[in-house]
C-alpha positions in Angstrom: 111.3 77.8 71.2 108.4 80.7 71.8 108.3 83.9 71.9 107.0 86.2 73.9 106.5 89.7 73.1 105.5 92.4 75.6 104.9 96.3 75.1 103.8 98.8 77.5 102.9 102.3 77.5 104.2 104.5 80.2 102.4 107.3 81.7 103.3 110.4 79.7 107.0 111.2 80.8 107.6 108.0 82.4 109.1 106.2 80.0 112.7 107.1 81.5 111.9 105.7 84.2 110.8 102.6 83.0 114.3 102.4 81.2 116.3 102.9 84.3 114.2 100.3 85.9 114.4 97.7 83.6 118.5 98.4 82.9 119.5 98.8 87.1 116.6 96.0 88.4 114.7 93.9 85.9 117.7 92.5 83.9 119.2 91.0 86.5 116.5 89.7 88.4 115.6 87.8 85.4 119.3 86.7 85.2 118.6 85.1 88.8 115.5 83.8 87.6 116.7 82.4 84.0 114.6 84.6 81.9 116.3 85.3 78.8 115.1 88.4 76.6 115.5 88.3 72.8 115.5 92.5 72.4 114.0 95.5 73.6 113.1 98.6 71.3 111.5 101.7 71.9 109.4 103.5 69.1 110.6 105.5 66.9 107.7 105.9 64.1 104.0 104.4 65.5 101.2 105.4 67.5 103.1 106.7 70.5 106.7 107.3 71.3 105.9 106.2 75.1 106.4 102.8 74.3 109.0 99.9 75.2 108.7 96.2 73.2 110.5 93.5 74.1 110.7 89.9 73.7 111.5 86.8 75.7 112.7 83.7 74.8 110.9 80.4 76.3 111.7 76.5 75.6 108.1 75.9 76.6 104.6 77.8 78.1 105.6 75.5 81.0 108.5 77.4 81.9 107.1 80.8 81.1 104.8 80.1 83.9 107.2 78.4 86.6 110.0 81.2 85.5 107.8 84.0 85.5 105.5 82.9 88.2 109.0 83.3 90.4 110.1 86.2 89.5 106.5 88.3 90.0 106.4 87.0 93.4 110.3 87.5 94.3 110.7 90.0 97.4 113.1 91.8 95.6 111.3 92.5 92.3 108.4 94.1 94.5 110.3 96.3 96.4 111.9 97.3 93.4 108.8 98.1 91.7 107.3 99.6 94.6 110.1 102.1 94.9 110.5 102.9 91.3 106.8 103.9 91.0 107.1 106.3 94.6 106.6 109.1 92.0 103.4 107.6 90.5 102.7 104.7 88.3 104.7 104.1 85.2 103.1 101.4 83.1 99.6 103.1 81.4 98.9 99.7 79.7 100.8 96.3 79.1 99.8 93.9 76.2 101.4 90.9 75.4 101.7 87.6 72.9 103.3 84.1 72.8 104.5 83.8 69.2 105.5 80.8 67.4 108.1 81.0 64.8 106.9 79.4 61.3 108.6 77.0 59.6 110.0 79.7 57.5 111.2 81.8 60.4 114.8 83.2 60.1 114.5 82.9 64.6 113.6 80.0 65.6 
């Protein structure tokens, strides 16, 4: 098992909007696509309160890239994004990792 952890920064303010998105669109797009996600958290002490991590759980890079590679290109999850951003754009920045647990990892 991987790991993949994602944050973004929203646009000042948007970060509701990128909440509502995620709970009433992304979630179960994934669930059509398979994607499983390991936890989101927003921040409550760091550099910027306008941030949502999450992680995703992968058997393999393999089927990161066919799983994900569907789900950026499904009609619905561009339409979606399309309309949520009518207001402006939501995401400032995105970064993102593959982890692999250690040996010593209480998730594997």
């Amino acid at each position: 098992m991987i790991y993949e952890m994602r944050i973004y920064r929203t646009v000042p303010g948007r970060l509701p909007a990128l909440l509502q998105r995620f709970e009433k669109v992304t979630l179960e797009l994934w669930k059509k696509h398979g994607i499983r996600q390991a936890g989101f958290w927003t921040t409550l002490i760091g550099d910027s309160n306008q941030e949502l991590t999450y992680l995703l759980a992968w058997d393999s890079l393999a089927e990161r890239e066919k799983k994900w590679t569907a789900f950026m290109s499904d009609p619905q999850w561009i339409s979606a994004r399309a309309e949520s951003e009518r207001d402006g754009p939501i995401i400032q920045n995105a970064r993102n990792q593959i982890l692999q647990p250690t040996a010593f990892s209480a998730v594997k």
